[in-house]
N, C-alpha and C positions, 0 to 999 in steps of 0.2 A: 504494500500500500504506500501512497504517497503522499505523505504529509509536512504539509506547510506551517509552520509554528511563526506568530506575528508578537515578537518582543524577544530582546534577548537581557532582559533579567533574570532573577535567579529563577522563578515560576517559567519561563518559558525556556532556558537552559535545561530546565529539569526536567522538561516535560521532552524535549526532543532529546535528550539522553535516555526517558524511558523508551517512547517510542523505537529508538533505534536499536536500545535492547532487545528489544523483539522485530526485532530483522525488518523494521518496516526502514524507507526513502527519507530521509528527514532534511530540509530543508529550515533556517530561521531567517526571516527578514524583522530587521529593526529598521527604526529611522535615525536614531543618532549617529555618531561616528564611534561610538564604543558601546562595547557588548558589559554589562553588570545591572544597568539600573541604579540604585538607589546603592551600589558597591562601590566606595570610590576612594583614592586616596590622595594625598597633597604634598607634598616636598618642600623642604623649606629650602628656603636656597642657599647656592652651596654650600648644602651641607648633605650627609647622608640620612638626615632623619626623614622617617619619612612617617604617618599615620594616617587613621580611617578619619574620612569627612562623611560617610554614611552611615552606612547599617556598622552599629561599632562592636558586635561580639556574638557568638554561638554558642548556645547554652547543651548541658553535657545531654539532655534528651532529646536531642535532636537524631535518632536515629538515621534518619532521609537522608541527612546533612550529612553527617560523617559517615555513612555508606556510602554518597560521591565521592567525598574528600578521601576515604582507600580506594577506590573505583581508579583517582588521578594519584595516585600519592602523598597523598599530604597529610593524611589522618595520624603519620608518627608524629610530625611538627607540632602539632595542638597543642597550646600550653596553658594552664589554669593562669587565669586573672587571681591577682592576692592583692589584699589590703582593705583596709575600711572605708567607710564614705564619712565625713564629716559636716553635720547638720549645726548650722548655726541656730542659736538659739537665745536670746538677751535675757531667759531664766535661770539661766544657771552659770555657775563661774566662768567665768573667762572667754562667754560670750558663745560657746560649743562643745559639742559633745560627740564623740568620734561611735560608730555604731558597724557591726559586723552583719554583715545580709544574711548570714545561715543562723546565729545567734544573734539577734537583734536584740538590744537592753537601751530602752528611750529613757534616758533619765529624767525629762519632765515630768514624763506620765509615772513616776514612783511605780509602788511595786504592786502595788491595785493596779494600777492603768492597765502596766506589762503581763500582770498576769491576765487581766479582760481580753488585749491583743492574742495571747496565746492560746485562752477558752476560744477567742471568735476561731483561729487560725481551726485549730482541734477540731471543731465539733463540725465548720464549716465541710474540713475536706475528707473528714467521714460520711458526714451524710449526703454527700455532692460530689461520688466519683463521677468521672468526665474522662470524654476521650480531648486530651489537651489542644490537639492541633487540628482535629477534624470537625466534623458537625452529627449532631443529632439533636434529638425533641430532647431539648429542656426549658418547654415556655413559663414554666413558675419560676426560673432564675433570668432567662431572656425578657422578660414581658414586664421587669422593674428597674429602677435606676439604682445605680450603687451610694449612690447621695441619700436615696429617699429609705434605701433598707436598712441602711446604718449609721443610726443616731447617735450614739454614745461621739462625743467630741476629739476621746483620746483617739479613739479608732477611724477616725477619718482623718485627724493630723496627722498620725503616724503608722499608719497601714495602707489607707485609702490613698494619699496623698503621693506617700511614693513609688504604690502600686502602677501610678496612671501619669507619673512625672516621667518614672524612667520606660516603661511600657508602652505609651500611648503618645507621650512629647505634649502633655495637657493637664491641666486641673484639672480636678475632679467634676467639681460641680458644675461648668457649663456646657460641657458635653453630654450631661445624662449618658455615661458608661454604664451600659448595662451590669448587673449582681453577676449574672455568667461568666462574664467575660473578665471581672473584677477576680472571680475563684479561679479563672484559665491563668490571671496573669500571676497569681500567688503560687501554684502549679510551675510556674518556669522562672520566675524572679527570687520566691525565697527556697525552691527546695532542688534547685540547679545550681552548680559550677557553671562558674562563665569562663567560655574559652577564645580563645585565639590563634592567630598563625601569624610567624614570622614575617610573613610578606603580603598581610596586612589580608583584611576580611574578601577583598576584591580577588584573592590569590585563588580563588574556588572559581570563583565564575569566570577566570579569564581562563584557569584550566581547563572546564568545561569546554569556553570557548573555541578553544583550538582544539578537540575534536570533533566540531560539529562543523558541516557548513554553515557558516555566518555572511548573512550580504549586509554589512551595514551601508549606513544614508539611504535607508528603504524603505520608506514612509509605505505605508499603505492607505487606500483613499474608501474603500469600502469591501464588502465579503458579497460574490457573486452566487447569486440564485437563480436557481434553476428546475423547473417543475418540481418545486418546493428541498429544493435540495441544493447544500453550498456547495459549490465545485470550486471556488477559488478563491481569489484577494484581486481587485484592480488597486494600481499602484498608484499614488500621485503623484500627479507631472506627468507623466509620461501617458500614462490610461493602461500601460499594457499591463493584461490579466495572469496569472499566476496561476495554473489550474491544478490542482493536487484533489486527493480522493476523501481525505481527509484537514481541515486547517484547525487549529489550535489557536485561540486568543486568550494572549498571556501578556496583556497591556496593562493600564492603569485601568479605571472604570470610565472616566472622561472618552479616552482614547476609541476604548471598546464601544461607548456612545455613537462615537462614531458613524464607527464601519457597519453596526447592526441594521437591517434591514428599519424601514418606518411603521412596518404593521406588526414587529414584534413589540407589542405592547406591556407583557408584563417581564420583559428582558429589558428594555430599556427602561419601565418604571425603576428595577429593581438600580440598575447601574447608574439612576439617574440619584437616587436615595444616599448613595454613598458620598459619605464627605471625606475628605483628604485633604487638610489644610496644607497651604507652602510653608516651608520651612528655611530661615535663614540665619546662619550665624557664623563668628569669626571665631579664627584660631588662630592666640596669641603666644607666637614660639617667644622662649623667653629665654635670658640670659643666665638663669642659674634654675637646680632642683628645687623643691618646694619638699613638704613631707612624702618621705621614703616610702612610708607603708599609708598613703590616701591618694584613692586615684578618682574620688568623687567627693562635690562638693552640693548640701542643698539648701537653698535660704528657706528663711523663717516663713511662717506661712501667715498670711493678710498685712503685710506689711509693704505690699503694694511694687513690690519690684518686677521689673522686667525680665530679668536672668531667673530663673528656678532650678537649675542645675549645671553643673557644670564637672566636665571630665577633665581630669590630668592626662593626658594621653602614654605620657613617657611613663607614667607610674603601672598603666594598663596593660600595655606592652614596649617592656625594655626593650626587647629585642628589636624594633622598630625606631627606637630613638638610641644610638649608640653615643650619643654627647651627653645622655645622660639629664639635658636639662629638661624642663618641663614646659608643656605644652598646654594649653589649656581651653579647653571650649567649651564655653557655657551655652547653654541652653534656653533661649525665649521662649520656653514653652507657652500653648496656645491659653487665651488669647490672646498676648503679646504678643506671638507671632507672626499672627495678620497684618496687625501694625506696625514691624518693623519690616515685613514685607515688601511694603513700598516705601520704603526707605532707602536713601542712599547706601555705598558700602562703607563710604568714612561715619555716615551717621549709625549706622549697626554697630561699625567696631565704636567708635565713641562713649555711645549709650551702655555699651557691655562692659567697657572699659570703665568708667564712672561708677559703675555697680561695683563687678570684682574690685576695685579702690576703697571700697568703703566695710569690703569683708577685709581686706587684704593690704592696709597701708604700705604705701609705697610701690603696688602693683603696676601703675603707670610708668615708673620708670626702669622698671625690668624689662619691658619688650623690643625685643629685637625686631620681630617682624609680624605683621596681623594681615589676614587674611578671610574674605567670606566667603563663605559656598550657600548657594543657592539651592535649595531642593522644591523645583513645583511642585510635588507632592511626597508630603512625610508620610509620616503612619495615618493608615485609615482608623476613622472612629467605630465603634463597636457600638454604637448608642443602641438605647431597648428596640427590641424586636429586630434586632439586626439581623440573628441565626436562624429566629424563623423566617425569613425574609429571602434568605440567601439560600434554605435549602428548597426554597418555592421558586429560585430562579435555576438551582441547576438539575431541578425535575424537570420542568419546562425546558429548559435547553437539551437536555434529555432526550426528550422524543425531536427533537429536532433531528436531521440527518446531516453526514459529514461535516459538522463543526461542535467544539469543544471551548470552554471557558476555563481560565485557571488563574491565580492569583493570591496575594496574600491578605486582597483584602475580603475575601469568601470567611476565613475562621481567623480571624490573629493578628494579622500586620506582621508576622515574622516569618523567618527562611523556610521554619518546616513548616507553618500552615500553606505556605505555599507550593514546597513541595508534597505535601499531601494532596491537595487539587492536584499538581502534575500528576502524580501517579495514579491517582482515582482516574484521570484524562487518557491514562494510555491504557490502563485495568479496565479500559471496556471494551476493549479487542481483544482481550486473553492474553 
């Protein structure tokens, strides 16, 4: 069979790496000039540091994940992320408190708080297995907001909050994140190892990339129908058609908006539902180390800042920064986001830069070099009713004939929920 895969992210990489396992034709067209997606990394100059401006780490249950990564090689590289994150806090001495993600101990919240955190944690993920990265009927955790189901104060400062800062790139409360997806994200943030590779998160998808055919600068303009059947992709620019037995869209949800036919009605309601805010923020390479063992920083929460989080990168992976000095990227998470958005790059680093100064006296005059990256679209929101939503669009796509949807924003926003869609995409051919 001959299948056309339309994005060469990691969802559509993996979906044409299954494919081809099973001896089907596989072709990927993108339209950028590089194959990863949302996988990218940035160079300081000259120098040889080098770190992730995207997707920033692989967590140890990623099965999918690290079955390609030994597929190409690299699954001996992997190396555990160490150290703490450091939450400021103006309650308690010295203005922060340093906190371990597997043992977590918030010391505002005393020993009532932590112990309530650790009842909710307990009882939660007994009574609410889940498959992490896939989908199924769980409308009494889908069909409420994680705001609205948990009221206690301690547990949405310090559970809820970093759940969906580090998880989602958002507050909590203005995206109405759904309870489901609030227990998926506790599932892979506090009961996973975070890992990495040497040659930075991008190091999978470009290996990927080079054994697939890849045509980059390949926009495509729409998916061809035909006595109700897709036979191909017309390209744009040029018109010429793409005809394959089988095509795979493995785009954004915008993108896929697209190319989808005008009378599939409840595929483009579903694609149109999804939100995926832009994402934009600098990396400021700096002149010297900061703390050895903290490789994440989060601000106080209603205290009205911009930055909500920010990575050390050289702290995350050494291996990547061999000067040893530290790099730092904070995080405008949404809804700041939007609005730094349309913001200049001098006014992004600026505004970032005036923040970390005020956790960080003296942080202005450590930088060497600052840099933004720009992501149209970050992580998808997960808001209520999002899973039953999404398994009613890919039953519907379903009975449709030679065309497939995959992506990370169906269950997750991350590597394996989207290569779970890949592989559910190519597990319907046997």
């Amino acid at each position: 069979m001959r299948v056309l895969v339309i994005g060469a992210g990691i969802a559509g990489l993996g979906a044409a790496t299954y494919f081809a396992r099973r001896g089907h034709t596989v072709e990927v067209i993108e339209a950028a000039d590089r194959a990863g997606g949302r996988a990218l990394t940035l160079q300081r100059r000259g120098s040889a540091d080098r770190v992730d401006v995207g997707t920033q780490y692989y967590h140890s249950t990623y099965t999918r994940g690290i079955g390609l990564m030994r597929e190409v090689g690299l699954a001996d590289r992997l190396t555990t992320i160490h150290g703490d994150s450091r939450f400021f806090d103006d309650r308690v001495a010295r203005g922060s408190f340093l906190v371990d993600h597997r043992l977590p101990w918030f010391r505002p919240a005393g020993a009532l708080g932590n112990l309530r955190l650790g009842g909710f944690l307990a009882h939660r993920l007994i009574r609410h297995p889940m498959d992490t990265f896939g989908l199924e009927e769980q409308p009494e955790l889908d069909g409420i907001a994680a705001w609205d189901a948990i009221h206690d104060p301690t547990l949405r400062e310090f559970l809820l909050r970093p759940l969906t800062l580090a998880g989602a790139i958002t507050e909590p409360e203005p995206t109405q994140v759904s309870l489901l997806h609030v227990l998926r994200l506790i599932r892979i943030i506090v009961l996973t190892d975070y890992l990495t590779l040497p040659g930075g998160i991008a190091s999978l998808h470009e290996a990927l990339a080079a054994r697939l055919a890849v045509r980059l600068g390949t926009p495509a303009r729409r998916l061809v129908e035909e006595r109700g059947r897709i036979v191909g992709v017309e390209l744009d620019g040029s018109g010429a058609i793409r005809r394959a037995d089988h095509v795979v869209v493995a785009t954004t949800p915008p993108a896929a908006l697209r190319l989808v036919p005008e009378d599939w009605t409840l595929e483009r309601a579903f694609l149109a539902s999804v939100t995926i805010p832009p994402f934009a923020f600098p990396t400021f390479f700096l002149d010297r180390p900061l703390e050895p063992n903290v490789w994440s920083y989060v601000a106080q929460q209603g205290r009205g800042h911009q930055v909500s989080l920010v990575l050390d990168a050289a702290r995350k992976n050494p291996e990547m920064v061999p000067s040893g000095k530290s790099v730092l990227q904070p995080w405008p998470c949404y809804p700041a986001s939007t609005a730094l958005w349309t913001a200049t790059d001098d006014e992004v680093i600026d505004t970032c830069r005036r923040e970390l100064e005020t956790w960080m006296p003296g942080f202005s005059g450590w930088i060497e070099q600052a840099h933004v990256t720009r992501h149209p679209y970050a992580v998808p929101f997960h808001s209520v009713g999002h899973q039953g939503r999404a398994m009613e669009f890919l039953a519907c796509v379903d009975e449709r004939k030679g065309v497939s949807f995959c992506g990370d924003y169906l269950s997750g926003g991350y590597v394996e929920p989207a290569l779970w869609s890949a592989e559910r995409a190519a597990a319907r051919f046997g």
